[in-house]
N, C-alpha and C positions, 0 to 999 in steps of 0.2 A: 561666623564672622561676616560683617556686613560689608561686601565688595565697595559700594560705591554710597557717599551721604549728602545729600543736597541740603543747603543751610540756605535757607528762603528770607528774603528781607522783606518782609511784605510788607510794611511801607513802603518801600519803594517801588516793590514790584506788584504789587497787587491783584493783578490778573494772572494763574498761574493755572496751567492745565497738569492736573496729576494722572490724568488717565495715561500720560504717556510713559508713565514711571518702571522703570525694568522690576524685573520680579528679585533683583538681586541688589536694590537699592532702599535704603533708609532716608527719611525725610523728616526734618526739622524745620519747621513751621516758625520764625520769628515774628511775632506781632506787636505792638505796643499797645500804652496804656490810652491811648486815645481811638486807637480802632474800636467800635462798639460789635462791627458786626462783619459779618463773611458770606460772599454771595452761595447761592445754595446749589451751584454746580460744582465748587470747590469741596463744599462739606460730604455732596454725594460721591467723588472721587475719594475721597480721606477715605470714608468709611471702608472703601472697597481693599485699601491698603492696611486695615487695620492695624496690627502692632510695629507698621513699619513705618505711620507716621506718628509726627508726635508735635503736639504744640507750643510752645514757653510763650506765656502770658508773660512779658518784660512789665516790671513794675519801675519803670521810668520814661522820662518826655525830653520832649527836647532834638537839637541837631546830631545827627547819628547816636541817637542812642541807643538804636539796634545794632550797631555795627560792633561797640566793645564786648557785648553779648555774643555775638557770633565768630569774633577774634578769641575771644573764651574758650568757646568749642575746640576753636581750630586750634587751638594749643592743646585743650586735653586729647586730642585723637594723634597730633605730635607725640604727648609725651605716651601714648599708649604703643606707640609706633607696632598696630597690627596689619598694616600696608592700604588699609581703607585711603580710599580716591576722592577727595574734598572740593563739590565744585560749588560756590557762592551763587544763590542767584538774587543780583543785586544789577543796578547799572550806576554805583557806587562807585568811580575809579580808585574813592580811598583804599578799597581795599587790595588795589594790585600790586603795592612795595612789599605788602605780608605777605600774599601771595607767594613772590618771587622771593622773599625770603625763605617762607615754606619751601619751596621747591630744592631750594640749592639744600639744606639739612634732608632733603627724603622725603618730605610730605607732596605726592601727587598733588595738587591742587589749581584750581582754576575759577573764573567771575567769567557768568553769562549773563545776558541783558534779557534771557528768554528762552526755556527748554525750545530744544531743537521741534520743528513738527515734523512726525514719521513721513514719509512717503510710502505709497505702496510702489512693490519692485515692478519695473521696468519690465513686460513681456518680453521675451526673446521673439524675436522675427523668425518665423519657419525657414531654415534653410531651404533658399529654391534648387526646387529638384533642376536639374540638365533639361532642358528642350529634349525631348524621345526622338533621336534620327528618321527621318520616312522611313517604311518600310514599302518595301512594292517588289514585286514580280520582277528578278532580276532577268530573264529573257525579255520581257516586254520593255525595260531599260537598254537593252542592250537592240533589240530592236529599231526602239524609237533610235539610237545612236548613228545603227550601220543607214536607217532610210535617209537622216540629214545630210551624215558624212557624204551618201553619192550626190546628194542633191549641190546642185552651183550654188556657190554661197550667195547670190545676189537671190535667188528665189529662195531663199528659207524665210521664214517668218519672223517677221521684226517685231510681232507685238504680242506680248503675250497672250492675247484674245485668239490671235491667230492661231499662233504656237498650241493653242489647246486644243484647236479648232484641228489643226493638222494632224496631229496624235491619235485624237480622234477617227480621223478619215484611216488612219492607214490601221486601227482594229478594227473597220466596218462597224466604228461606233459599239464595241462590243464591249468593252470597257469602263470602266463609269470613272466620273467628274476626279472624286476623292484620289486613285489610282494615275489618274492623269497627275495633278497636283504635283503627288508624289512622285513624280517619276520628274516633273520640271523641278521641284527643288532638288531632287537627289542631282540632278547636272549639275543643279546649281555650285552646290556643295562640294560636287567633283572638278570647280572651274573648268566645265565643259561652257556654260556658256551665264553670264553675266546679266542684269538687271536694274537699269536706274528708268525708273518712273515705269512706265507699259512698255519702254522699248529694252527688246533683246539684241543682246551683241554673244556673238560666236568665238570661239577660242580654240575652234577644231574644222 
């Protein structure tokens, strides 16, 4: 059973990309008797669809005279009632009272002005991992803490250049840069001591 059948007005609509066609859809090609010909992207697309499209050469002219052709259909697939999904592609409004007639007896059906264009899916964004907490030498933190704690708060260092510079002196520069760092932001973190622009403020 054919899930879903597109009934094409190609008079009207003439431009039609089949390549976007589901593998569980039938397509009905309406053309009239003054169309002579068919661009040769549409016929490379047909091909590829083989027995799932199909063309009706309408042997009449005139205003909508595709349209009681493709109202034809849409009644025999009514009166077959195998739950096939009928969607028109026309930008024909005549056909949206049958339509909405269709719909209310059981017939799914619907009028597009234009197969939808696929999009590819949206990459998910890597969930950001956590910031990795400092690690450092919890003596050497605890150090840097008990030297400031004695020191008078009016001689601690106010600037972080400082602050680094101090740290430093009191491991005889034994230390290195990354470890220092680490050991200001772990205060940091621990609201032992705060940071807007280069100056430091105390909280201990």
């Amino acid at each position: 059973m054919t899930d879903e059948l597109i009934l094409v007005d190609f008079e009207n609509v003439p431009t039609v990309d089949l390549g976007q066609i589901g593998s569980g859809c039938k397509v009905i090609v309406f053309t009239g008797a003054s169309q002579k010909s068919v661009p040769i992207d549409l016929v490379t697309a047909a091909q590829r669809l083989g027995d799932r499209l199909e063309w009706r050469r309408v042997d009449a002219s005139g205003h909508n005279a595709l349209d009681f052709f493709i109202a034809c259909e849409l009644g025999r697939v009514q009166a077959l009632g195998n739950g096939t999904s009928c969607t028109v592609l026309s930008n024909d409004k005549g056909f949206d009272p049958l339509l909405r007639h269709l719909n209310s007896v059981g017939v799914t059906c619907k009028r597009i002005g234009s197969l939808p264009i696929p999009r590819p899916p949206t990459p998910k964004s890597p969930t950001p991992k956590p910031a990795a907490k400092p690690v450092t030498d919890s003596s050497n933190y605890g150090r840097v803490l008990e030297v400031l704690g004695k020191s008078e708060k009016k001689s601690r260092p106010r600037r972080r250049k400082t602050l680094t510079q101090s740290i430093s002196s009191m491991f005889q520069k034994k230390i290195g840069k990354d470890e220092i760092e680490h050991i200001i932001a772990a205060m940091i973190d621990a609201g032992k001591i705060s940071q807007n622009g280069t100056t430091i403020t105390y909280a201990f």
